[in-house]
N, C-alpha and C positions, 0 to 999 in steps of 0.2 A: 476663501482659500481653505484645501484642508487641510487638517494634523497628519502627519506623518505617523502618526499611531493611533491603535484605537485607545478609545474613552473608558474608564470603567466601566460605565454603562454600556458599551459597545458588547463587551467580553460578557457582561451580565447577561444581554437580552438574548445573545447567541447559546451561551452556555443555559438558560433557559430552554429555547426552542430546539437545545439537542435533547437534552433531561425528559423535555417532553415529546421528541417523537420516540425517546428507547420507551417511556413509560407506555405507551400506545402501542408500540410492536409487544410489548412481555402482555399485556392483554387482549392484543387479537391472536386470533390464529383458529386453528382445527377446534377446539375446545375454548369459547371463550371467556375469560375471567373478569369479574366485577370488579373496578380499579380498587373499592374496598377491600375484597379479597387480597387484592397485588398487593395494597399499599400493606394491609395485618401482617402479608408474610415477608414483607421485609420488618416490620415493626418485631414481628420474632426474633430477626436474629439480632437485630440492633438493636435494640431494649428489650428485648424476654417478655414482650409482648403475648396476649393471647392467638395463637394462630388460627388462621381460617380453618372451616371443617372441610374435611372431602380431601381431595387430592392437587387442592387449586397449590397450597405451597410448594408440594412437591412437582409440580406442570413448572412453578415459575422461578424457583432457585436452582432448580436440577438441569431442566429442560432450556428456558426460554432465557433467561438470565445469563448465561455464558453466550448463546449464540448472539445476542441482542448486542455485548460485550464486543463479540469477535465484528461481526459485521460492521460496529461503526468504527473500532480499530482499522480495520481494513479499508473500509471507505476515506476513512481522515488521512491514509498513509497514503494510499495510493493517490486523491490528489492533492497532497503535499508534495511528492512525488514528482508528479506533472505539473507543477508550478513553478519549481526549481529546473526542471529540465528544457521548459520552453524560457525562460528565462536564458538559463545556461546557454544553451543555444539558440537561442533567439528565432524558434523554431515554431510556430503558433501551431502545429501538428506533431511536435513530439510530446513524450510522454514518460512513465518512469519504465515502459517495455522497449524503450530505441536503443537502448544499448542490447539488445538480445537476451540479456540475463534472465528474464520470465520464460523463455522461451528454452533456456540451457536449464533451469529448474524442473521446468515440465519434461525436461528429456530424460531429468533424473528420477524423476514418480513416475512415468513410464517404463522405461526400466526395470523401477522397483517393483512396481506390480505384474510385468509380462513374465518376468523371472524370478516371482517369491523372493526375492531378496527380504529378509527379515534380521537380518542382524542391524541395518542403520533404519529399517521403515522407508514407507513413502514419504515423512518430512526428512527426515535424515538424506535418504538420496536424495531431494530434492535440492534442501540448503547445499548439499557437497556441492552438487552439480551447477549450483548459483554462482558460489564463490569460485570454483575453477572455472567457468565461464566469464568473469570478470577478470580475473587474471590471466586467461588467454587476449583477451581481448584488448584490453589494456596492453598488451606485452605487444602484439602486434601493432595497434596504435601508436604507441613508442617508438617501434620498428622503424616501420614506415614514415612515420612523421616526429620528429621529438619533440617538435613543437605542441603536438597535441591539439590541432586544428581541429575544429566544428567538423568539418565537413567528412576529416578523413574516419573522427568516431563515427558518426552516421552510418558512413560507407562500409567501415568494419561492422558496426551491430546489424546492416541489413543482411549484410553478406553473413554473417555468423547465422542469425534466424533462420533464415532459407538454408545452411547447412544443417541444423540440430532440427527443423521440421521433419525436413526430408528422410533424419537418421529416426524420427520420430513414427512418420509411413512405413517404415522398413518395419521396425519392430513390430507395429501393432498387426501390419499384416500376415507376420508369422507367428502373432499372439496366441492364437486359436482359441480357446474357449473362456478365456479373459480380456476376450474385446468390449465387453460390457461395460468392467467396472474402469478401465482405461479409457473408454467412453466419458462416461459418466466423470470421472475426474477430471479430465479433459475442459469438461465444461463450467466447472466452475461451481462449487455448491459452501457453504459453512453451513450446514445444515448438521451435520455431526462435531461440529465442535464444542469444547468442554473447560473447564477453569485452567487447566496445564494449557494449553493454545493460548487463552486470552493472555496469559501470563508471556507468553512467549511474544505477541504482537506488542504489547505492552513496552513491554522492554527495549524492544524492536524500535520502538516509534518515539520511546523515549530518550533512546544514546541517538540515534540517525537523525532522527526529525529538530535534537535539540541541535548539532551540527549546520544540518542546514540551516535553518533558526537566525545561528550564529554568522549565517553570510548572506543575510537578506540584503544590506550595505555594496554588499561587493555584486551580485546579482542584479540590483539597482545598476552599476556600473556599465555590466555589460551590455545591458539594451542599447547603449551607445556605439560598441565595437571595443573587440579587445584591444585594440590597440590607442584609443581613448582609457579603457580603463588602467591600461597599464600605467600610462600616462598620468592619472592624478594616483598612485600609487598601489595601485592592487596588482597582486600577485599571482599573474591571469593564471600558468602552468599548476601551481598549488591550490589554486583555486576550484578552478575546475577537477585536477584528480581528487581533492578531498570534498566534494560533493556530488561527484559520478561514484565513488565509492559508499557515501551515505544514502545514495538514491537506490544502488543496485544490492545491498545489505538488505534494507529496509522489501524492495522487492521481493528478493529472493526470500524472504521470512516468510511474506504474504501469498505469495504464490507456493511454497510448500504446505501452508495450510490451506488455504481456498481453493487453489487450483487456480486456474488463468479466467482472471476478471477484466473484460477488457473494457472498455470505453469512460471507466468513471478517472481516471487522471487525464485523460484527453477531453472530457466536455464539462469538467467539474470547473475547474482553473478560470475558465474563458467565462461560466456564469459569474462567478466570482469577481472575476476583473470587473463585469459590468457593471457592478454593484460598490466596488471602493477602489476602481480605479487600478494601473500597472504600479504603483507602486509597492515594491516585494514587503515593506513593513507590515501593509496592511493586506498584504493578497497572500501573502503566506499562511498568518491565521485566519483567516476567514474560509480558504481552502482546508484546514484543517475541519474548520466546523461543518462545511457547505457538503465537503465528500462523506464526512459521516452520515450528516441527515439524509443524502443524498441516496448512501446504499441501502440506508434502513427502509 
């Protein structure tokens, strides 16, 4: 039979095999660095070590160190993300973008860049554009349903995405000659990202991700139906809004910096299961670990 948690050594061997695929990405690339090299120029800054010669320090604390940073942030969040959400909705196809809110984010860095908007930036409109995208949404889901049923969230985030794509075509078609970099964010890069981002995903993944964390128990509950879980005492209504609001925060972060990453909270979750089972104790973290290595 197994533990409902992992082992120290579980957390060890994972937290291992992440440490070493970031240290394998900050040494490959365009220019590639000797792990001696990597390992001197962290030895510089955390002991005043001798640094490497050449430009290999400045490639891998400037350059490759924050993106290596952002990427597995973003990987671990997004399927954390999608673990809680097919859980939530007991939906083996959703993810942390079915509420629409990645998709009302990107309508706001859209936006931002067809029309120079530079007073909030491309994250700035973006997060705006997150957060009043969840509270439309929500607010209509209330509406219509007070209950706050699976099906009728679904039916609102599809309907919402198909509205902000569509407002999405309109714009970029009278972009005119900033369809490129609208393009191009569009598709999804952290390839410009820098210590302020990682800081922000950080955070991000640390108040949200410890939230959901906090309702693995209750998430466990519902794979049975809500009205079984209500039944041994969980608080399906509070339940559900304070972890569709941790999932769509936590979104909206990532998709203002990344841009829209699609398929790693949808196919991250389900390797994971394979591997320790639907239990949310242990599918939670492991999905933490599995989407980082995953995007690196």
């Amino acid at each position: 039979m197994r533990k409902d948690r992992f082992s120290a050594w579980s957390y060890g061997l994972m937290t291992l095999a992440l440490l070493g695929t970031m240290l394998l990405c900050i040494c490959l690339g365009s220019a590639a660095i000797p792990l001696t090299d990597t390992l001197s120029a962290f030895g510089s800054v955390l002991f005043g070590t001798q640094p490497p010669a050449g430009t290999a320090r400045t490639i891998v604390l400037t350059v490759r160190l924050p993106r290596v940073l952002c990427v597995a942030l973003t990987g671990a969040s997004l399927s954390l993300c999608g673990a809680a959400m097919q859980g939530l909705l007991r939906n083996p196809l959703a993810d942390g973008s079915t509420l629409g809110v990645s998709t009302g984010a990107a309508l706001g860095a859209v936006t931002a860049l067809a029309f120079g908007i530079t007073s909030l930036g491309t994250m700035g409109m973006a997060m705006l554009f997150a957060f009043a995208s969840l509270l439309l949404i929500l607010s209509l889901a209330y509406t219509l349903d007070r209950s706050l049923a699976t099906h009728s969230i679904i039916l609102i985030g599809v309907i919402f995405s198909m509205f902000a794509s569509s407002l999405m075509s309109l714009i970029i078609y009278y972009a005119g000659e900033k369809i490129r970099s609208i393009t191009f964010w569009t598709m999804g890069s952290l390839a410009h990202c820098r210590y302020p981002h990682a800081a922000w995903l950080a955070g991000a993944l640390l108040i949200c991700g410890s939230v959901i964390l906090l309702h693995r128990e209750e998430l466990n509950a519902f794979a049975v139906g809500e009205e079984n879980a209500q039944h041994v005492g969980v608080h399906v209504k509070r339940v559900k809004l304070t972890v569709l609001i941790a999932v769509s925060v936590l979104i909206g972060v990532c998709v203002s910096i990344g841009g829209t990453i699609a398929f790693v909270g949808l196919v991250t979750p389900h390797m994971a299961r394979m591997v320790v089972g639907p239990n949310h104790k242990r599918l939670l973290p492991a999905s933490l670990f599995a989407g980082a290595i995953f995007l690196l």
